[in-house]
C-alpha positions as CSV (number, residue, x, y, z in Angstrom):
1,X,-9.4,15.8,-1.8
2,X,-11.0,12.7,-0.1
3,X,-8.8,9.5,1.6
4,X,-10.9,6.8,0.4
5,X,-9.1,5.2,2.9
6,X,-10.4,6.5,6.1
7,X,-13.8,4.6,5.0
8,X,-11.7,1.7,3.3
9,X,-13.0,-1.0,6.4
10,X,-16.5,0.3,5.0
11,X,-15.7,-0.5,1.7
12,X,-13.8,-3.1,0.9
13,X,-16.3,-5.8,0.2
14,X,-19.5,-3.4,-1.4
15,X,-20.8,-3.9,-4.0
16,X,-22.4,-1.6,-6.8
17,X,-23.4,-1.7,-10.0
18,X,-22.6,0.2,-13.2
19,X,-24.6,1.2,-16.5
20,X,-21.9,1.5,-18.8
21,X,-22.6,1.9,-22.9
22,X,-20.6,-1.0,-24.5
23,X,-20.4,-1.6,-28.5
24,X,-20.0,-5.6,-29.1
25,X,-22.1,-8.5,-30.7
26,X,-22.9,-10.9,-28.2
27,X,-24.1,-14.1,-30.7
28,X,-25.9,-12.0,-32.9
29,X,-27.3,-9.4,-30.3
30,X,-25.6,-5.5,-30.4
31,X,-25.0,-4.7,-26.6
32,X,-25.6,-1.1,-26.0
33,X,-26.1,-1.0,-22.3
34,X,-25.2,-3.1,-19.8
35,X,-25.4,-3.6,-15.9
36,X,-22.6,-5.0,-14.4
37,X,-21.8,-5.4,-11.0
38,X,-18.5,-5.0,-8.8
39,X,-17.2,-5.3,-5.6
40,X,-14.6,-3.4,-4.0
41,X,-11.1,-5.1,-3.8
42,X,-8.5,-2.8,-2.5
43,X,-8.4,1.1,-1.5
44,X,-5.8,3.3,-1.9
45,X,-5.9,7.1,-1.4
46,X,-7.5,8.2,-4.5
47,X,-9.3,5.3,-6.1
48,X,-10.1,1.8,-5.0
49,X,-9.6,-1.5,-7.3
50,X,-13.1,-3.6,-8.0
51,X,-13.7,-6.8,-9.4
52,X,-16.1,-7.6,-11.9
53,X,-17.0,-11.3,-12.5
54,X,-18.4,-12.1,-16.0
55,X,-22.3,-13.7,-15.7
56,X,-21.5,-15.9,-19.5
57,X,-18.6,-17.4,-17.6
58,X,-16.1,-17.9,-14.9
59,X,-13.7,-14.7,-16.3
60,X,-13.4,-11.7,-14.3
61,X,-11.5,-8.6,-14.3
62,X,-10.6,-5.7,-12.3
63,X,-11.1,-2.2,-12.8
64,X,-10.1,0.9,-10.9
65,X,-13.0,3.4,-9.9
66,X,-11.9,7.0,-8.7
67,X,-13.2,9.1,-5.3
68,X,-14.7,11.1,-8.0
69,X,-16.3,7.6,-9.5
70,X,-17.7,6.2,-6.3
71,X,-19.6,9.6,-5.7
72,X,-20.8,9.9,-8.6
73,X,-22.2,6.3,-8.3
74,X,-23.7,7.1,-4.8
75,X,-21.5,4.4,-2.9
76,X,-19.2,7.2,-1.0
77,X,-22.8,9.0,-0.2
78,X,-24.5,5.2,1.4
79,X,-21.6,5.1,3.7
80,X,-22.0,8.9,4.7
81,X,-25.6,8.5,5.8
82,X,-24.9,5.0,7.6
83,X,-22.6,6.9,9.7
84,X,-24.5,10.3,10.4
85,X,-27.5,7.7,11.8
């Protein structure tokens, strides 16, 4: 299994964004899909803490993302070809 945090000085402080499918009213607007972006907080062995910061106001939030996660989203992969070059 990956140590995110043998790559956590090259990832603390990226960011990356998500399509996530979300059911809410927004005024009267159904959101479906929506970007948002986060930015890595902490890493720990296995998954890495990001916050979010909401674009309607000042409120954000954190959320944990897994090895697994950032793969998947093509963050672990950028760092991987920065470093081969």
């Amino acid at each position: 299994m990956l140590d995110l945090r043998l790559y956590a000085n090259d990832l603390i402080g990226r960011q990356f964004k998500t399509k996530i499918n979300a059911s809410g009213f927004t005024g009267e607007v159904h959101v479906w899909n929506k970007v948002r972006e986060f930015q890595i907080e902490k890493v720990y062995a296995h998954h890495c803490v990001c916050i979010h910061k909401c674009e309607d106001n000042d409120n954000t939030y954190r959320e944990s993302f897994s090895a697994a996660d950032l793969e998947a989203l093509g963050v672990i992969s950028e760092i991987w070809r920065a470093k081969k070059c």
